[in-house]
Structures are given as C-alpha cells and as structure tokens.
C-alpha positions, 0 to 999 in steps of 0.5 A: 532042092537048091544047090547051093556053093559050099556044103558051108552055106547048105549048114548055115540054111539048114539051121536057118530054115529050122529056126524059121519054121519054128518061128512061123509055128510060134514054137521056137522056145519050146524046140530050139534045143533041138534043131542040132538033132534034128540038122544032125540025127543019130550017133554018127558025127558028119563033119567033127571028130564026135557029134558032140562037138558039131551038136554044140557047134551048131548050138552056136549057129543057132543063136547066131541065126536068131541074132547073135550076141546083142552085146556086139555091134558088128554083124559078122560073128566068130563062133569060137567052138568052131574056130578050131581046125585051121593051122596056126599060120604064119611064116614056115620053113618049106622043104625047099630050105637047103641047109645053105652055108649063107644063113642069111635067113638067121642073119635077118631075124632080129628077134632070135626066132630062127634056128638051125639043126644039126642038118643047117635047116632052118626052124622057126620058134613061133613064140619068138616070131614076130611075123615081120617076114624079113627071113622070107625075103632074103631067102634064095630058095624062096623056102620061107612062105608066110601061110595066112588062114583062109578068113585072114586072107579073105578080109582085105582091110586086116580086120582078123588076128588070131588071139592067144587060143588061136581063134579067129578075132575080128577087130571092129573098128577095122572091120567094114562087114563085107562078108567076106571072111563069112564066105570063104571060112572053110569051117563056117566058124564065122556068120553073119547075124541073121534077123529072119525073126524080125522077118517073121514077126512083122508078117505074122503082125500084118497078117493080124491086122495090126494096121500095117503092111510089109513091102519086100524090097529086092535088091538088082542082083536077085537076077542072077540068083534062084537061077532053079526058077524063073524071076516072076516066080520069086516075086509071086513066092515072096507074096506067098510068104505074106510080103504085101507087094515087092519093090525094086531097090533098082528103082531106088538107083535110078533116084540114086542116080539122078541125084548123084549125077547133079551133085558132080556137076555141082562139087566136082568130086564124088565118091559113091554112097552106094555099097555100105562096104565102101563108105565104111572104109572110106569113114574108118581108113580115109576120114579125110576123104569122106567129105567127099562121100555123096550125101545121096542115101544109098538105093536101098534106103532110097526106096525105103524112104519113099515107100514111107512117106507114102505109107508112113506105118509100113514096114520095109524088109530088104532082101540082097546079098550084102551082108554090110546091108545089115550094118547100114540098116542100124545107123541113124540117118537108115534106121528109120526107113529100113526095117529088116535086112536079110539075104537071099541066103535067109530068103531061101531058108524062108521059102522052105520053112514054109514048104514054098516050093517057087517053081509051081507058083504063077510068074508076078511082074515086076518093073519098077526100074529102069536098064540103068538102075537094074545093072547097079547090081554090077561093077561098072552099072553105076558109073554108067548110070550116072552118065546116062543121067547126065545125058538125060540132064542135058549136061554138057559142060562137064565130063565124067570120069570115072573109076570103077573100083572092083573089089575092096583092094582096087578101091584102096588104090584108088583112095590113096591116088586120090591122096596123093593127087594122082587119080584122074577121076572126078567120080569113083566108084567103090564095089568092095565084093569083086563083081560088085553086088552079085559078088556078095557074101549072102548070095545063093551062088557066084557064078561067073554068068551072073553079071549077064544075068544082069544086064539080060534083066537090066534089058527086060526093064519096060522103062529104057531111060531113068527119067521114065523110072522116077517120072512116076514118083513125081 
C-alpha cells in the first residue's frame, strides 16, 4: 500500500476510498453512516480523547469527501469538530522574561494587556491583547514570541483568523484555495472539497452507453507522484477504472506557451495565467494589475477545450495536485470545458476502491507533449517555455526577462515592484506552492527529488520542440 506524507493525508484517503467504493456499488446512501466504524473499528479511539469524538469527526470528513457544504463557494472547508487541539496562539511571555526593572514591555502596550507579578514577570491578558506585537519589540530578551497556529502560518495571504470559539475561520474573499493550510493542519481539521462522485457518476454513465465518453486529462506533475510504480502503469489504471483514453494537460502548456510567448511580444507585460492560485491573488490584492494577466486559459482548460471541439459530448475529468484546480474549474469562461477536478490524492483512494493494484497492469504510452510543456509542472518550466517558443517564432527583437515567483510570498514581492515600477521584468511568473505544481497540496508526496522527476520525464517526450507538439493539432 502507498505511503503516504502524513498520517493526515492516509485518514483523509481512507475515507475517500470508503465512500468511492460504495459510490461504484450504488450504495453509498444505505452505508454512509458506517464509514466512521468501518475507518475506526471497535471501542478504542486511535487519534481523540474517546471514539466518539473521532467517530463524529470523520462523520464530517465524510460530507466533505461527497462535496461539502454546497452553501459555501470556496473549496477548501474547516470542519469545526476537528478544530479543537491547537493552542490558542498569539503573543506569549517566555521563560526567558527576566523581571527586568525597565518594564519596557508594559510601557508599549497601549491596551493595558500586560502585567507584572509579585516576581516583575510579565503577563499577558488575551482578552485585552490586540496582537499588535509592540511588546515583542521592544523586549531586550526577546522574551515575547508571537506563536501562530500551524494553518495560519501556512496561509500566507492572511485568509485564517480564530473566531470567538477559537476555531479556525477562513475569510473568502482573502483566501486563493492554494491548499496549503489543508496540507500543513496537524489536525486535518481543514479539507478540500472532494468531487470523487462526480468522478464516479460520469464513468458509470458512459459505461451505460449514454452516448459519451471520458477523457482524464493528467496534469505534468504526476511524474513525480505514484513513484511505488511505473508512469505507463498509472496511465493503463486510469483506463481500468473506465477513463476512455488519457491526455496530457502538458500538451495544453505547450499551446500555452505558444500563445502566451506572441502575446509578450505584442503587450510587452505579462503575468501568467497558469496556476489559478496566482491569478486568484492578483484579482483579489492587485486588481490593478490584473489587466496585465495573460488572457490565454490555463493548460488545463487548454486542452479541455480542444478535446471539446473534437468530441463536443465528451466529459474532461482533470487529475493534478492542485487543490485551487478545483476553484478554476467553477468559473465561467473554465466551466464548460472541464467537467471534474480531483487530485492524485482522490486518484489513489479510486484506484483502491476498486482494488486496482497499478503495479500488475501492463505500461500504456503516453506522449502528447513536448520536454518544454511537461516541465510546467515545476517552478521556472514555464518561463523556459515561453522563451523556447519565442525561439521557435524566430522572435528576435524582443528579449525576455522573466521572473520565476517560487511560491505565494516571492509572487507578493514581485507584484509590489511591479507597483512601485521597481521589477525589471516584462514576464512574471507566479507558482503560488513553493516548487510549483509538484509542490501542491493534493500530491501523493513532496519529496525534494520530484522536480527531477520532472524534468527526467519532461526528457522522455518524443516531441523535443513545442511546434512538433501542437503541429498535430493543426
């Protein structure tokens, strides 16, 4: 059985595993109340204070595993029953306080949160704390430390607050569904929204002959996942499950790339439009710059909206490690290409459910794509990209300069240079997971070799230029 990263993400399978393999026997209704029993068998509780407890939370990571709340827009969700176990965060006095005579710590606070003891030690009332941090500043021992909930940390665009109960709260109009908070909550008290049902649904329809059928479309970065068994061994499983063939969302970067490398030339100032993480922070933090956003879809619906115009009733399930995929996929100009997003997380717990075990099957091809639209998956492969195209083009009278953005804070820092007209750069390139794709919060596994994973299949491509890639769509 896979390994997985965390004991967090091996919960989170199980329970989708559960519900998919009662969603293939049309069952699932009738036996959804016992998927916690069935994760958690007996009296004695493996991760909460009483089985109970862990009964109920999984209850909740069952609704979100069949789609959540449907009230909610956003896909990443807290489930409150879980959200129980952190510290309450915020500034602490340390042991290292001295009971100095300065006091400089009370002096700053302007809201009467600190106090002494009979000791001259410092106190913090945190119901007077305003989190403001001036008492940390000023202290000579460095005896004040501010201590951050792990998902507050993760989330570097400051989407997660506490609320009056102390529960994790995620502000939507902030929030860009990067995942991240998913990946790092010790707790898995945060989820993203899984849509395995859908998954499920379209392939038992075109195996009834409902006059369809459904192409996978699989992200670059599944080169570095599902290391447990060879690549050509995923692709023959996904056909197993019932998938009618499997396209490369690379193929879709390298008609990304293309089109993306003529529109520099021709506005002069890009932004790319690839990761939906990105754009989303661009749109909701720099509204200004968004003009500047490419106009080219990203890969994903690239692809997507070919395969449609070549089978106008076929049904596009994507499958990457991107949790902000799924968020893309709801918006207007995406929806009607792209049907279904799941991850390689939700491809696993599939893969199981019907007791698919990949490493028995035969190897299947797949060679779409060219080196430059598979190594997208990583930071840096798409401004590459973009200038192997411009070569291609002939292009000569304009020079790129790129800035590769690793990750949500270096794309902050870009975007306010840009703002300030100190970026020298006429094309960023925003990955807002540090590593880029491979660095996504539903990836099986986040291991440091995974980007030469990738460029090692981005080398196996039979097509070495993006004009042999996407001649064949002409």
């Amino acid at each position: 059985m896979y390994k997985f990263d965390t004991k967090v993400q091996h919960l989170k399978y199980k329970v989708l595993r559960e519900v998919a393999r009662f969603a293939w026997e049309d069952s699932l209704l009738e036996h959804v109340m016992e998927i916690p029993q069935i994760i958690v068998p007996g009296k004695v509780p493996t991760m909460r204070c009483c089985v109970y407890k862990e009964r109920a939370i999984l209850a909740d990571r069952v609704r979100i595993a069949v789609g959540g709340n449907k009230d909610n827009p956003n896909v990443i969700e807290v489930i409150e029953t879980a959200c129980d176990e952190c510290p309450m965060g915020g500034y602490e006095v340390t042991n290292a306080c001295r009971g100095c005579l300065a006091h400089r710590c009370v002096d700053a606070c302007k809201f009467g949160a600190l106090s002494l003891d009979e000791n001259h030690t410092a106190h913090i009332d945190k119901t007077l704390c305003k989190e403001c941090g001036a008492c940390a500043k000023v202290c000579p021992y460095t005896a004040i430390i501010s201590l951050k909930r792990p998902c507050q940390n993760a989330c570097k665009v400051k989407a997660i607050s506490m609320n009056d109960e102390w529960v994790a709260t995620i502000d939507n109009s902030k929030c860009i569904a990067c995942g991240a908070c998913v990946y790092q909550c010790p707790f898995g008290a945060i989820m993203d929204k899984s849509y395995i049902l859908d998954v499920i649904d379209l392939i038992k329809k075109s195996d009834r002959n409902e006059k369809y059928k459904v192409y996978a479309v699989v992200a670059p970065s599944i080169s570095s996942q599902f290391s447990y068994a060879k690549l050509g061994q995923v692709i023959t499983g996904l056909k197993e499950l019932g998938f009618y063939t499997v396209v490369e969302a690379a193929l879709g970067a390298d008609m990304v790339a293309d089109a993306e490398s003529r529109e520099l030339v021709e506005k002069g100032f890009l932004t790319s439009s690839c990761c939906p993480a990105f754009v989303s922070y661009i749109e909701k933090n720099h509204p200004d710059l968004a003009e500047h956003i490419s106009h080219n879809l990203s890969p994903m619906a690239t692809i997507a909206r070919y395969l449609k115009k070549l089978d106008e009733n076929c049904k596009v399930v994507f499958i990457g490690p991107c949790t902000a995929k799924k968020a893309e996929a709801q918006k207007e100009e995406v929806k009607p290409f792209v049907d279904v997003v799941m991850t390689f997380e939700e491809l696993q717990a599939l893969f199981d459910s019907k007791d698919i075990d990949i490493t028995t099957l035969a190897e299947s091809d797949l060679d779409n794509a060219s080196f430059f639209g598979r190594i997208f998956a990583r930071s840096g492969g798409l401004s590459e990209a973009v200038a192997q195209a411009m070569k291609e083009h002939g292009e000569q009278d304009f020079t790129l300069k790129a800035c590769v953005c690793n990750g949500i804070e270096e794309c902050k820092i870009a975007l306010l240079k840009k703002n300030k007209g100190m970026l020298d750069a006429n094309f960023i390139e925003g990955m807002a997971c540090v590593g880029g794709c491979i660095g996504g919060a539903g990836c099986l596994t986040h291991e440091a070799k995974s980007k030469a994973e990738v460029d090692k299949y981005g080398s196996q491509a039979l097509e070495k230029t993006i004009t042999d890639a996407i001649s064949v769509l002409k």
